[in-house]
Each structure stands twice: as C-alpha cells, then as structure tokens.
BALOBA-1460 file (C-alpha; in Angstrom, 3 decimals):
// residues 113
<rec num="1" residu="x" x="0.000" y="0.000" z="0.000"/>
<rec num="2" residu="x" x="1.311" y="3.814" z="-0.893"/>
<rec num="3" residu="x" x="2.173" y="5.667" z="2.471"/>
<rec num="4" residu="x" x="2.338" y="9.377" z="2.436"/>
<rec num="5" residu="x" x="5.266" y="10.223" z="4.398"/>
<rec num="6" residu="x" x="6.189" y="13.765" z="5.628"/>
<rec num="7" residu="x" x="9.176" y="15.897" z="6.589"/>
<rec num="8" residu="x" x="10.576" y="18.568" z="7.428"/>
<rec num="9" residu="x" x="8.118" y="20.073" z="10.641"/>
<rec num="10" residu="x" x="10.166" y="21.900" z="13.998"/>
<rec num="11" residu="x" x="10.546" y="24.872" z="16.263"/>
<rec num="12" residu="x" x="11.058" y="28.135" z="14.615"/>
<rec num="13" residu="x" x="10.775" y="31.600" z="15.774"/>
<rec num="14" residu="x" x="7.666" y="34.331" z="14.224"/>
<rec num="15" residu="x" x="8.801" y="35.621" z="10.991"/>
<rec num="16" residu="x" x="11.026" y="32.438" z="10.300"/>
<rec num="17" residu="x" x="10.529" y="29.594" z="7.618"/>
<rec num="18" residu="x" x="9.658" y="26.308" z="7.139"/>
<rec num="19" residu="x" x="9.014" y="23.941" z="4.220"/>
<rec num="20" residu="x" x="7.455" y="20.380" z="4.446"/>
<rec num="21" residu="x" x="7.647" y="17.709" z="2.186"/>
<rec num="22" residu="x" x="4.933" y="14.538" z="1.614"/>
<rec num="23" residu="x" x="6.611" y="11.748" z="-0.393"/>
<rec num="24" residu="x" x="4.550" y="8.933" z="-1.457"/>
<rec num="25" residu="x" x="6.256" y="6.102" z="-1.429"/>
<rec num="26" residu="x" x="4.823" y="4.886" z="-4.584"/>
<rec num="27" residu="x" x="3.219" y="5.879" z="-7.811"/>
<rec num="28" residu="x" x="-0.521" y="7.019" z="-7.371"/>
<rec num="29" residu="x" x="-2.899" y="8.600" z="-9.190"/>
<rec num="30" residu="x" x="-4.526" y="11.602" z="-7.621"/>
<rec num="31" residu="x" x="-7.158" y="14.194" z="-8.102"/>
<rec num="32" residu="x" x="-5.816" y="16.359" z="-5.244"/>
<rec num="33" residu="x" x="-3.181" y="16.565" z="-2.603"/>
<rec num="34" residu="x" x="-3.158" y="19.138" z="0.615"/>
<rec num="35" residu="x" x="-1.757" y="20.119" z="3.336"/>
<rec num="36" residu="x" x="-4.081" y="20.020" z="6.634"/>
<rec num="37" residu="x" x="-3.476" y="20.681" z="10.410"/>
<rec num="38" residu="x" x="-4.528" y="20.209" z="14.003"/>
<rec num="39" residu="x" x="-4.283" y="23.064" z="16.532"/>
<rec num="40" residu="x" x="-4.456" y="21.962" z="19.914"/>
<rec num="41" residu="x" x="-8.267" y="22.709" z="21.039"/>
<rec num="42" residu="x" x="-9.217" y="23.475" z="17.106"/>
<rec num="43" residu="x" x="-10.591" y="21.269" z="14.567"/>
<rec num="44" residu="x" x="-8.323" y="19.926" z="11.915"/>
<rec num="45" residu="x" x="-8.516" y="22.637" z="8.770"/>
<rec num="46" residu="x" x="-7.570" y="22.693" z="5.273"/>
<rec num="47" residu="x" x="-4.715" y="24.719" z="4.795"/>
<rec num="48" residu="x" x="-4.119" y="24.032" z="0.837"/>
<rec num="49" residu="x" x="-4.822" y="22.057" z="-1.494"/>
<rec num="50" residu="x" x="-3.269" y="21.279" z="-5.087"/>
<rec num="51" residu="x" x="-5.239" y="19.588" z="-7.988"/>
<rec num="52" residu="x" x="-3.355" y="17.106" z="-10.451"/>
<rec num="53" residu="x" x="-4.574" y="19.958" z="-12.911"/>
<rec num="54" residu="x" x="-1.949" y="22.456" z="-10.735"/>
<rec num="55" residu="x" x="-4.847" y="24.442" z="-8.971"/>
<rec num="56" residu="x" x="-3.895" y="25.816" z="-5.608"/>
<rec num="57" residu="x" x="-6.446" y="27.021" z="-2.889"/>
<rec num="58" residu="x" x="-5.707" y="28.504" z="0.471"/>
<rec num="59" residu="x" x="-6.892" y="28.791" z="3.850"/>
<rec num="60" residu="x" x="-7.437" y="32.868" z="3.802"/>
<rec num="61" residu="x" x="-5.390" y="32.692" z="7.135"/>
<rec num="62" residu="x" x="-2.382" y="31.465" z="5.033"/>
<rec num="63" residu="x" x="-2.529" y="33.225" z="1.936"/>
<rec num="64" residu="x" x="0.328" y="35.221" z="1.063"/>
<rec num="65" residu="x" x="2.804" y="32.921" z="3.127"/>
<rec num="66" residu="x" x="2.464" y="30.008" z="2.613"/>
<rec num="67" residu="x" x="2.774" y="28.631" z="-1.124"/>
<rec num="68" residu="x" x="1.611" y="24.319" z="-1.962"/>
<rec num="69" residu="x" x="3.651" y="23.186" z="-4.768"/>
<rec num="70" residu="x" x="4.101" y="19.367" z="-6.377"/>
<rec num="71" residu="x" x="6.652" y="17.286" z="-8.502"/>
<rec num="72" residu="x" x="4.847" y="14.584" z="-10.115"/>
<rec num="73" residu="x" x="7.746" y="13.106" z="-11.550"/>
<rec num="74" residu="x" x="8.996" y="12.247" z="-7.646"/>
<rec num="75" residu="x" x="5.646" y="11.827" z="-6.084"/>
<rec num="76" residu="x" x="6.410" y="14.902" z="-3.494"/>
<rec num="77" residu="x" x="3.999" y="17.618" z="-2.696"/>
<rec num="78" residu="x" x="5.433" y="20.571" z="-0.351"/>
<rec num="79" residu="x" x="4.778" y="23.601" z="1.547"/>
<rec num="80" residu="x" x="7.081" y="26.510" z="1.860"/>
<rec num="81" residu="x" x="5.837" y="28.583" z="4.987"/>
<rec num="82" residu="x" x="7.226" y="31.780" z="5.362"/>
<rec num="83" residu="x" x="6.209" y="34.634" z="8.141"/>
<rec num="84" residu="x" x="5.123" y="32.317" z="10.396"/>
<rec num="85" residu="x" x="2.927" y="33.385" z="13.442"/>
<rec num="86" residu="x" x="2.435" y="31.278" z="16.612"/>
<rec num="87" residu="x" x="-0.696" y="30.594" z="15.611"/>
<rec num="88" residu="x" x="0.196" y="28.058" z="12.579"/>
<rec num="89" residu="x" x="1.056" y="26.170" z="15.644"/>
<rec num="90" residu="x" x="-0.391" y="22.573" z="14.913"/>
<rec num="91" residu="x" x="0.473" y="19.289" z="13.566"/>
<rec num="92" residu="x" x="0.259" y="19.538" z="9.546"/>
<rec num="93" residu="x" x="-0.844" y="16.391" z="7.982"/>
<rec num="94" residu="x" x="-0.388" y="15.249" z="3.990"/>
<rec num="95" residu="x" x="-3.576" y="14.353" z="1.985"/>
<rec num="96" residu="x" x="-3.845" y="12.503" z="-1.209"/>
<rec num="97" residu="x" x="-7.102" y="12.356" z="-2.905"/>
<rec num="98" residu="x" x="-8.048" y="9.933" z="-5.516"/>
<rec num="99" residu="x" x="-9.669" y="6.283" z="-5.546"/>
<rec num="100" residu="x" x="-8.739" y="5.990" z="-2.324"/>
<rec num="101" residu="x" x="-7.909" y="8.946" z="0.370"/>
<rec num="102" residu="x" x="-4.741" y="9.018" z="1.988"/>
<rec num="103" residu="x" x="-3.024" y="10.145" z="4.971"/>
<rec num="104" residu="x" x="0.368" y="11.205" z="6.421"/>
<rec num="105" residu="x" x="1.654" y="10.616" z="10.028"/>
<rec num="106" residu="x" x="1.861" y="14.127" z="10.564"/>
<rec num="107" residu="x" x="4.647" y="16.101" z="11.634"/>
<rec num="108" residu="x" x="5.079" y="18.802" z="14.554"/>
<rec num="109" residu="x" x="5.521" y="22.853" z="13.631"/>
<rec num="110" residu="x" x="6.226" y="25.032" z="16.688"/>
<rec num="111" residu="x" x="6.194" y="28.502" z="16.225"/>
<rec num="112" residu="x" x="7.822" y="30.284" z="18.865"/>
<rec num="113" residu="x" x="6.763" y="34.415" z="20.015"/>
C-alpha cells in the first residue's frame, strides 16, 4: 500500500521559515493533494490544497505565506511557509485524494513568540 510520508516540521521563531515535504512512497494517481493541520483545542482545517490539474487554494489565514507546490515526476507535494505566526502552531498532515484517500503521520511545527 502507498504511504504518504512527511518531513521537514520543527521549532522556529515568528517571521522564520519552514518547508514540508509529503513523499509517497509509490506511484498514485490523484485528483488532489493538501496540506491540513490540528491546533491543539481546534478542529483539523484545510490549509491548501493542489489539484493534479496544478490548482492551488488557500486557507485565507495562510494566503500570502504560505505557497503548496508538487513534482509529479517524484511523487512529493510541499509547503514553503514563510512569516510564520504562533498561531500556525499545529500538527500539519499530507492528503492525497483519488480512488482511495490518503493520509500522512503528521509532523510537529512550533512557532515560537
């Protein structure tokens, strides 16, 4: 079975940069892949989303920092945060939709104030 598997989460301080990567671990077809994430208290929430098409949608909170990119050819879907804020605080999660939807383990970002 394809696993989505992420990298590249940590501690940074506001204003710094992070990206993170989602690697599946095999070929698969999709119709979208995202980025979501998990506050502590908060619902999980869309952050953005790319279509195999190369459409990108945002969470308004995120627009203008953060940027969802993808190379088909290695199977890797990222996203470059810059200005980060203490509250992108969560635990950002891969998505891959297509026949079947899947999920990353998830991987820590700490913003620090």
């Amino acid at each position: 079975q394809v696993q989505l598997v992420e990298s590249g989460g940590g501690l940074v301080q506001a204003g710094g940069s992070l990206r993170l990567s989602c690697a599946a671990s095999g070929s698969i077809f999709f119709v979208a892949m995202g980025w979501y994430r998990r506050a502590p208290g908060k619902q999980r929430e869309l952050v953005a989303q790319i279509t195999s098409g190369g459409r990108t949608d945002y969470v308004d909170s995120v627009k203008g920092r953060f940027t969802i990119s993808s190379d088909n050819a290695k199977n890797t879907v990222y996203l470059q945060m810059n200005s980060l804020k203490p509250e992108d605080t969560a635990v950002y999660y891969c998505n891959a939709k297509g026949f079947s939807e899947l999920w990353g383990q998830g991987t820590q970002v700490t913003v620090s104030s």
